[in-house]
N, C-alpha and C positions, 0 to 999 in steps of 0.2 A: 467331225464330218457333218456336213449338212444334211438335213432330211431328204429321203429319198421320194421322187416325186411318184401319182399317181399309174405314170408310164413305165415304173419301171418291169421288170420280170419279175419282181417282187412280188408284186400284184397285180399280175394279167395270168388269166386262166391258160392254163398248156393247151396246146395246138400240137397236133399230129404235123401241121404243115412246118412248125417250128423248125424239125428234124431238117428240113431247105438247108441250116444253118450250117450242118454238116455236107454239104452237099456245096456249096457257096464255097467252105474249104475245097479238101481233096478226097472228099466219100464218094462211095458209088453206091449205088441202086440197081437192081435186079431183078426181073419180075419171071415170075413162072406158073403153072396153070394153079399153083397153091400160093400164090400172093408175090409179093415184093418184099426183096429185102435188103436194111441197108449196111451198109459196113463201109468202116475207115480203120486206117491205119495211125497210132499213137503211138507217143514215146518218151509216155512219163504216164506210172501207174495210176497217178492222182487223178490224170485227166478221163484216163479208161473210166474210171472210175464216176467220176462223174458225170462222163454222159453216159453212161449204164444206169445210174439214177434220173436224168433227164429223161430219156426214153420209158423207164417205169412209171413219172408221172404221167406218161401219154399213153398209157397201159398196155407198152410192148414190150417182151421179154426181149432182153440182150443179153450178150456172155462178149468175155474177152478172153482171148486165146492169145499163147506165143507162138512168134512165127520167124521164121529164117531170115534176115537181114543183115546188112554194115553194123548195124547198131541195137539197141534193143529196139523190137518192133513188137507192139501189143493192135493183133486185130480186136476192133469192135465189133461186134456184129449184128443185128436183132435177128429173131424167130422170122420167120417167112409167115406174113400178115396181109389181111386182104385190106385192112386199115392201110395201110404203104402205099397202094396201089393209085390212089389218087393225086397223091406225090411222086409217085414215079412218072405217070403221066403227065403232069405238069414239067419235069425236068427232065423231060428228055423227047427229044425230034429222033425219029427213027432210032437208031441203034447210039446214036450218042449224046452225051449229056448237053444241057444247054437250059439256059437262067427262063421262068417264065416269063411271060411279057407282063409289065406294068408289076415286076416284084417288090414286094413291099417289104420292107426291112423292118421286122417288129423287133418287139424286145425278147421276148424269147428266143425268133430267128436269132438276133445280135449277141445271147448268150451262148446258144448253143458256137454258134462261127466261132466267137472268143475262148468256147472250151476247149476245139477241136483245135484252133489253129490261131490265137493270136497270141502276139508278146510283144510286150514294150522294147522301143529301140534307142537308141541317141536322140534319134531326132523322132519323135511321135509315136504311134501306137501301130503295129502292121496286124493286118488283118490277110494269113495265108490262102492264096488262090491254086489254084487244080494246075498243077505243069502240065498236065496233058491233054488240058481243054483250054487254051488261050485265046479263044473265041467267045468265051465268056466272060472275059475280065471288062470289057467295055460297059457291058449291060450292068454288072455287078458294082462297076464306080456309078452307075448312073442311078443305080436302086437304094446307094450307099447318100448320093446326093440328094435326094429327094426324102431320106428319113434325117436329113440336118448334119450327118458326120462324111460331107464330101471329103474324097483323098486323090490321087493321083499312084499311079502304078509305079511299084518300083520291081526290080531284077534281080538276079542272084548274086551282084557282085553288091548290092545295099540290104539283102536281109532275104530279097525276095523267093521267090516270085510272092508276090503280095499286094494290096493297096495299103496305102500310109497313110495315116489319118492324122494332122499335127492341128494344132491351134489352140489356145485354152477353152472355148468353147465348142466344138467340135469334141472333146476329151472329154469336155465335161459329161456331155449329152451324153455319150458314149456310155462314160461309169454309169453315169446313171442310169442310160436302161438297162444296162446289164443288171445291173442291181447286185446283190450278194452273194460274192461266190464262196467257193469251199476254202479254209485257211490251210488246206494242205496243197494247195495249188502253188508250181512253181512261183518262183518269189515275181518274175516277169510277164507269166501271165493274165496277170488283171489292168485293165486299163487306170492308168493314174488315176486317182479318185483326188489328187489335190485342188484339183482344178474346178471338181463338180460346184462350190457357191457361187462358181463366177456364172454357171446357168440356172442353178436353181433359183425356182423365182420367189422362193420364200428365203431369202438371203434379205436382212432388214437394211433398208434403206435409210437414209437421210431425208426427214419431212422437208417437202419441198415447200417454202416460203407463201406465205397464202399474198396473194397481190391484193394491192391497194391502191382504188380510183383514186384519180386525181383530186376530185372532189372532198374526198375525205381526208385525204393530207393537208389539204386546205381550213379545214376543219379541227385538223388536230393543233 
């Protein structure tokens, strides 16, 4: 594996706004006269699990509880935080949710999204969007373009609802800021990391030819 660059989540200080990343998925946010709090819905212990650790580095308690579904369904949830509250404000216009303007897609934000809701597919790496805010996916390709791993939307009959991120370099960038995840993470949760030398830019190159005046071939 190549070396992980200085951008990755590896080594970038945690951000309270990070937690966006869950919210970018299918989290919701809730604010009451004792703070904001946020929760999503998971369905694989590992990932509870590690954004239960995520959030702790941002010094909020969470818990994960079972809850009634089709399937297994594990809530997340954090402690009700006046720390939240600055992010709840930023995602949300009146009573519904909605991307902030000019969001920026860090690598933290890109870790947490990928904990909560990404997996590798046939064709590229999806990154799950909110069914029930589809008003936001436009912003979210747009915020996605602008941190270098642009995708295009796909639906439920291709994996979706999601944005899909294919290309070697767009993947690569991807693994890379994510940086290192937990080895107990579903086997299709992580973005392909084969692809990260084709961006990393300490990948050693072939010395390029030093050029030579006319003059001096003359001379030789």
């Amino acid at each position: 594996m190549a070396q992980l660059s200085f951008f990755s989540a590896d080594y970038q200080a945690p951000d309270v706004a990070d937690l966006g990343g869950l919210l970018a998925a299918h989290g919701q946010i809730t604010t009451s006269t004792a703070g904001a709090r946020l929760s999503i819905l998971l369905d694989d212990d590992a990932r509870a699990a590690a954004v239960v650790a995520e959030c702790a580095r941002r010094g909020l308690a969470a818990e994960v509880v079972t809850v009634e579904g089709p399937g297994p369904q594990l809530l997340m949830r954090t402690s009700r935080s006046a720390a939240l509250l600055p992010l709840a404000r930023a995602w949300t216009r009146g009573a519904v949710k909605s991307v902030p303007r000019a969001l920026a897609v860090t690598a933290g934000f890109s870790r947490l999204w990928v904990l909560a809701a990404g997996r590798a597919a046939d064709a590229g790496y999806l990154l799950g969007v909110d069914p029930h805010t589809p008003d936001t996916v436009d912003d979210l390709i747009a915020a996605c373009s602008r941190a270098g791993v642009a995708g295009s939307f796909v639906g439920v009959r291709a994996g979706g609802p999601a944005i899909r991120i294919v290309g070697h370099r767009r993947l690569a960038r991807l693994a890379d800021t994510v940086g290192t995840l937990p080895a107990d993470l579903p086997a299709d949760c992580a973005p392909p990391d084969e692809h990260r030398a084709v961006y990393d830019d300490t990948t050693p190159r072939a010395p390029r030819p030093t050029p030579v005046h006319p003059a001096q071939q003359e001379l030789g």
